[in-house]
N, C-alpha and C positions, 0 to 999 in steps of 0.2 A: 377487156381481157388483157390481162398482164402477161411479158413477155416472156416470162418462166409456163403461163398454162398453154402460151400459144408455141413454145416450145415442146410443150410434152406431148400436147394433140397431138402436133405435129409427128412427133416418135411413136407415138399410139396407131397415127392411121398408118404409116412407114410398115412398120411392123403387122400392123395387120395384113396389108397388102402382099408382104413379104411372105410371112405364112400363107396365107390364103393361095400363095402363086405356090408355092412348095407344095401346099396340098394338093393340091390341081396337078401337077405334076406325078405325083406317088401316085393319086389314084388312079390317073392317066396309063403309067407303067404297071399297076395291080391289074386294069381293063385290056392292057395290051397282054400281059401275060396269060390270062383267063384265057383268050379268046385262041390265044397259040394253045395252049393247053388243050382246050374242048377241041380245036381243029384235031391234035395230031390223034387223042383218042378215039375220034371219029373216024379216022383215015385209018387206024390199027384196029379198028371194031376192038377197044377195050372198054372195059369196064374197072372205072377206082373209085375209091372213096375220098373224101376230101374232107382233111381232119381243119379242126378249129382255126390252127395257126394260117391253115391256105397252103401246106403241102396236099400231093397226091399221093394215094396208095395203093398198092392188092397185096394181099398173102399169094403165094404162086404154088405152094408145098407149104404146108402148117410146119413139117416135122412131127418128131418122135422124143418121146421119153415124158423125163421130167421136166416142167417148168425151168429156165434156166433164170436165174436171181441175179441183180443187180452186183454183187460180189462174185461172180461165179466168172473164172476162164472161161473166155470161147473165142472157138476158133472160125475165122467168118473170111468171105471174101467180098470186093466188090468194083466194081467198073463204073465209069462216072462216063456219059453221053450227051452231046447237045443233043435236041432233036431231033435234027438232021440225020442223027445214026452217027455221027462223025467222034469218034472213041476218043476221050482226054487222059486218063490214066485208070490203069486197073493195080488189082492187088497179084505180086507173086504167086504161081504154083509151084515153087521151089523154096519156097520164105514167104512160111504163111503168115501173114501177122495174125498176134493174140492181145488181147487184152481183159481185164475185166468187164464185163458185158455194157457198166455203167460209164466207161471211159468209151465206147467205140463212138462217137461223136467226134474224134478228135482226130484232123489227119494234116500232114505237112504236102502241100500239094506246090508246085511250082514253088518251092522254097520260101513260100508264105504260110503262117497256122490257121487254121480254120477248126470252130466248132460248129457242126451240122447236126442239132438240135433230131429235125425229123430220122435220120437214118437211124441215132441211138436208138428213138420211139421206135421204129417200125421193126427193128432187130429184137427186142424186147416180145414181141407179138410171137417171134419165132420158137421153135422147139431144135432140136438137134438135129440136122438133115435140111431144115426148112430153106424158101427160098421167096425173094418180094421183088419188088421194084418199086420206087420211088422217084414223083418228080417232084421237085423243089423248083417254085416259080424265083423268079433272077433277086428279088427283095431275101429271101432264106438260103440263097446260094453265095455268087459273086459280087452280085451287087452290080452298083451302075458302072464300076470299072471295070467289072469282066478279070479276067486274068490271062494277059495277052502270052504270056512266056507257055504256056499250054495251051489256046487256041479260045479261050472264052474271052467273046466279046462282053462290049456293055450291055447288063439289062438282060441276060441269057438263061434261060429257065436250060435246067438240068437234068437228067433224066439216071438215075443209079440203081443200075441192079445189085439186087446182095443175096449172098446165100450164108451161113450158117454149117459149118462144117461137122457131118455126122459123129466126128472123132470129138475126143472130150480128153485125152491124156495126149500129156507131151511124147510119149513112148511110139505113139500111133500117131503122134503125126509126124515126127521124124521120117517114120517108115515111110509114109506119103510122099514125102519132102524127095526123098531119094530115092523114091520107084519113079516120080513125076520124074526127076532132070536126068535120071539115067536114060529111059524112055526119049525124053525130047533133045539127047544127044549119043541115040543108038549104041548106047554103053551098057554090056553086060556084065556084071560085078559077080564076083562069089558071096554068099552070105553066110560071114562066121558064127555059132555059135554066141559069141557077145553081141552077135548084130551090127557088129560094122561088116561092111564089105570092099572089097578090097578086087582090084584089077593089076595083074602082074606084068609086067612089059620085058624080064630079063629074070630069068631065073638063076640066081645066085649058086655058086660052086665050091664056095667059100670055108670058113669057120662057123662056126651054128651060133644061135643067140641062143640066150639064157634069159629067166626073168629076172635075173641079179646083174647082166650084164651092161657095162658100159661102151655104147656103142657110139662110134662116128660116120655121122648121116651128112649126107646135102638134101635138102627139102625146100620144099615152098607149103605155105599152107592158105588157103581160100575160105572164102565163106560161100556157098552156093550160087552165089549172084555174080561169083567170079572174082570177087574185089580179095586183093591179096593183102593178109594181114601181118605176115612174118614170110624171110624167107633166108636163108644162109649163104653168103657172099663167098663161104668157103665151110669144106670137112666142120662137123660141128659134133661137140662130142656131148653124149648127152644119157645120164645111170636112166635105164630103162622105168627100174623104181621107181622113180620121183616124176618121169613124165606125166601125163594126162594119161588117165586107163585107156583110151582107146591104142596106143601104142604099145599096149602090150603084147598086140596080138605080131609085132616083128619078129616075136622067141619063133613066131614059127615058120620063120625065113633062112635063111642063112646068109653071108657076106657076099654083095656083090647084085643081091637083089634089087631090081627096080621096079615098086609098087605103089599104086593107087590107094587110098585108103578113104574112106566116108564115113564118118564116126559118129553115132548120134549124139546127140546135145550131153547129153550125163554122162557120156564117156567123155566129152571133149573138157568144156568152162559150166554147162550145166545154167542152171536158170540165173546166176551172179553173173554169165556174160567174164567180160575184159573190159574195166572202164579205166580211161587214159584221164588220169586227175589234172593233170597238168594242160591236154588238151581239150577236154571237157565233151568226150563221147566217149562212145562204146566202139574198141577196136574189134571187139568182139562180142557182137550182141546177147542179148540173153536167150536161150532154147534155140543157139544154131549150130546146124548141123555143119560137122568141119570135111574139108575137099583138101587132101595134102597127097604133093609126088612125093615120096624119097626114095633115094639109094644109100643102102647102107653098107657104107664102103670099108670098118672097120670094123672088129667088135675086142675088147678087152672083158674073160669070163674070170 
């Protein structure tokens, strides 16, 4: 035997060994997963079903309506859980996320991308209203490095509930968006006719506005989550005209007024959002609902 074939053997058996231990390994963490799985189902007296890939599943509430299509908006929520019960992140009740039903697979979690294959599948089974849970054994989830900046260990089967949200139009879930954070910050607003609402803190004694008027405001303005996106270092003067429709509703303030305003998405940037070219995000995401103080301390009619 020549010592080119007694080199190759040699890499042949290397290699097999290699694999062969790798194997023995995966299927080692497949066996350890399984058996956490069936325990915890056993301990929750559930019942799932266990699709092809080796996720787990149930429908919990099928939902209503139509069939929702791979192309279709939907508006969905969902909580990601080790086992344990111990919570690693959930979706906003104030900023719902939407996407097209065939993108919800795709989420930024600890400031890593992840596509999770099973959750698209099992949102798909749903209808409008519907609600499931899913567990993803640790090979379809994190993987063997876990994702330690959110508390997943190596090798950690995951457990995600998700629901399917009844609403189907941007209009209806704004409304949601600002009954939910009014509610969860004991805040009563009036609700205008255009549907923004609006909470007053000083009632103005002033000059009257106009919807031609050019008015000088101090403001700050937020996005629901809090994160403040614009605000005025000083008096800012600003043709009522040309603002965003939801501020037209200041004509029916007078000078001196200090109000709250919550302005649905198509009153505010609407589903084009605010994208910073030069920063490369959204200052202002698409179908969010706007959170602005102002006083409006001048007006020119």
């Amino acid at each position: 035997m020549n010592k080119f074939t007694k080199l190759s053997l040699l890499t042949f058996l290397l290699a097999t060994v290699l694999f062969s231990s790798c194997k023995k390994e995966y299927e080692s963490i497949q066996s350890i997963d399984e058996n956490a799985i069936q325990a915890y189902l056993k301990s929750n007296s559930l019942t799932m079903t266990k699709a092809s890939s080796g996720y787990y599943y149930n429908v919990i509430t099928p939902g209503s309506g139509i069939e929702i299509k791979n192309s279709d908006s939907v508006f969905y929520s969902y909580t990601f859980k080790l086992l344990n019960g111990t919570q690693l992140t959930k979706s906003s009740t104030v900023m719902i996320p939407s996407t097209f039903l065939g993108y919800t697979d795709r989420f930024t979690i600890g400031g890593s991308s992840y596509v999770f294959t099973p959750i698209r599948e099992v949102l798909t089974m749903l209808k409008r209203g519907g609600t499931a849970r899913v567990i993803m054994p640790s090979n379809l989830a994190f993987g063997r490095n876990g994702l330690e900046s959110v508390g997943v260990g190596p090798n950690e089967n995951i457990l995600v509930e998700l629901g399917v949200y009844a609403q189907s139009k941007i209009h209806q879930i704004d409304e949601l968006e600002m009954d939910n954070f009014l509610a969860a910050n004991s805040l009563t607003a009036v609700k205008d006719l255009s549907r923004v609402r609006y909470i007053v803190s000083q009632v103005g004694t002033g000059d009257a506005v106009f919807p031609t008027s050019t008015v000088s405001v101090n403001y700050t303005g937020r996005l629901l989550s809090g994160t403040i996106f614009d605000q005025s270092s000083a008096a800012t003067s600003v043709e009522l005209a040309s603002a965003i429709k939801g501020w037209a509703i200041l004509q029916n303030f007078r000078v001196g007024t200090k109000v709250r305003l919550f302005i649905p998405s198509d009153l505010g940037y609407g589903q084009a959002g605010s994208y910073d070219q030069t920063r490369g995000y959204y200052v202002i995401p698409p179908n969010a609902v706007l959170d602005f103080d102002i006083e409006i301390v001048s007006a020119t009619n």
